[in-house]
N, C-alpha and C positions, 0 to 999 in steps of 0.2 A: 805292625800294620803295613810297613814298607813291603815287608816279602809278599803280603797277601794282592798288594798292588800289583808287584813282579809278577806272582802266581796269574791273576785276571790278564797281564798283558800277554805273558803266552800264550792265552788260550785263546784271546783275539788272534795272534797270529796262526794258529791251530786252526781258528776259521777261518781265515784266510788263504794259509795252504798246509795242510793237514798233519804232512812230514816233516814240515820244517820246523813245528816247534819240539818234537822230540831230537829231532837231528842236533839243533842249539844245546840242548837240555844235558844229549849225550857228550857232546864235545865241552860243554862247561866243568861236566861230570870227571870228564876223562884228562881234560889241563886242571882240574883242580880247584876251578872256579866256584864247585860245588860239591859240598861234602859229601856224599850217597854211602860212602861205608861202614858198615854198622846196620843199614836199613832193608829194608826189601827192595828197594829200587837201584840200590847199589850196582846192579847188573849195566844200569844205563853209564857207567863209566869204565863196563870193562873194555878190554885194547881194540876189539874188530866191532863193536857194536856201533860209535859214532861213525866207522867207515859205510855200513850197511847202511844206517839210517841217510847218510847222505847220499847213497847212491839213488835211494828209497825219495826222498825229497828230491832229487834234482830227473827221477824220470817221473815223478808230477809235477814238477814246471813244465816241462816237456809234453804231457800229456791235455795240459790243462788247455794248450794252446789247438789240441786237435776239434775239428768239427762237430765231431760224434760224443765228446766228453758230454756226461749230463750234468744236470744243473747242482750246485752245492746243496739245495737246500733238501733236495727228496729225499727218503728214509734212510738210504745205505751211506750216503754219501755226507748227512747230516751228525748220523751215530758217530762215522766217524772221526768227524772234526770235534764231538763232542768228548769222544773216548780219547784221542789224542790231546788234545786242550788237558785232561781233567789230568792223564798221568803226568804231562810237561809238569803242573799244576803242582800236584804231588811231590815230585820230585825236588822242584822248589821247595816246597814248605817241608817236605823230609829233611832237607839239608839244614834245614833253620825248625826240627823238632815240631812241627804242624803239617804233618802228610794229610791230614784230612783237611782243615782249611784251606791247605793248598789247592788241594784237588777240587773243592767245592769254587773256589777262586779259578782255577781255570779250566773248570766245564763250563760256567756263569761265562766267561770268558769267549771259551769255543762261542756259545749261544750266539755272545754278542757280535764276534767277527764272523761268524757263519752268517745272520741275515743281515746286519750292517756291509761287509765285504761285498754281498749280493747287488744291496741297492747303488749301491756307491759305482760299483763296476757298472753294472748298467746302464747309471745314467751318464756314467764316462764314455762309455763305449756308444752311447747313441752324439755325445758332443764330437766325439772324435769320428764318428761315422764310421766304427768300425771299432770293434772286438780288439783285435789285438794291443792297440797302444795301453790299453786300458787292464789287459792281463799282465802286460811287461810293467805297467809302475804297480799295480798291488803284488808282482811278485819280489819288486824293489820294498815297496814297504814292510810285507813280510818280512823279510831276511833280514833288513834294516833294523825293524824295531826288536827280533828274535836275537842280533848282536847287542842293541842296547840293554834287552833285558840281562842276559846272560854276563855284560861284564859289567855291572849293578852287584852281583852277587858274590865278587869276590871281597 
C-alpha cells in the first residue's frame, strides 16, 4: 500500500511540473534507490537517461516562468502530466512488482497535481499579486516532495 502512496505522490508532482517526476524517478533508478532491472522500465536507470531528463526538467522550470507558456490544464499540456505521472507511477510500482497499480497511482496522481497545482497557483499568485512568487514555491514543492518520494524507496 506504501508504494502505491509513493506511486500517487509522483504523479501529483508530474502535475505540478511534468519532467521532474521522471527526472527523480530516473536518478532513484540510476543510484539504486530503485530496482528497474529485470523490467521494461529498466531503461529509466540507464547512465545518460537521468542526465537528459534533468536537463528536460530544469528548461520547464525555465519555461514555465515565460509569458506565452499556456495553461497546465489544456489538452496537450494535460496528457502530458498525465503520461508522465502514470510512467513515474509505473516505475515505482515496477520496482516493488505492481507496474500497473503504479501507473494507475500516478496518472490518478498527475490528475490530482495537474488541476489542484492549477488552483492553488492561482490563488497564490493573485495574493502575491503576481505570478512569479507563486511559480518559484510550487517548483520548490515539486522537487521537494519528488526527493521525499524517491528516498522513501530505498
Amino acid at each position: 500500500m506504501f508504494i502505491l502512496v509513493l506511486a500517487f505522490l509522483i504523479g501529483i508532482v508530474a502535475g505540478l511540473r511534468a519532467l521532474t517526476a521522471p527526472a527523480a524517478v530516473s536518478w532513484a533508478a540510476h543510484l539504486g534507490f530503485l530496482q528497474l532491472q529485470g523490467t521494461p522500465l529498466a531503461w529509466l536507470g540507464y547512465a545518460f537517461t537521468p542526465y537528459i531528463f534533468t536537463v528536460l526538467a530544469l528548461g520547464e522550470l525555465f519555461n514555465d516562468k515565460l509569458p506565452k507558456t499556456p495553461s497546465r490544464t489544456i489538452p496537450p499540456q494535460f496528457i502530458t502530466r498525465v503520461v508522465t505521472g502514470a510512467l513515474s507511477g509505473a516505475a515505482i510500482g515496477a520496482g516493488n512488482h505492481s507496474l500497473l497499480l503504479g501507473l494507475i497511482a500516478g496518472a490518478i496522481g498527475a490528475v490530482a497535481g495537474t488541476l489542484g497545482g492549477s488552483a492553488i497557483r492561482s490563488k497564490l499568485a493573485v495574493a502575491f499579486g503576481k505570478d512569479l512568487p507563486a511559480a518559484l514555491l510550487e517548483d520548490a514543492v515539486a522537487i521537494i516532495l519528488a526527493i521525499v518520494v524517491v528516498t522513501r524507496l530505498g
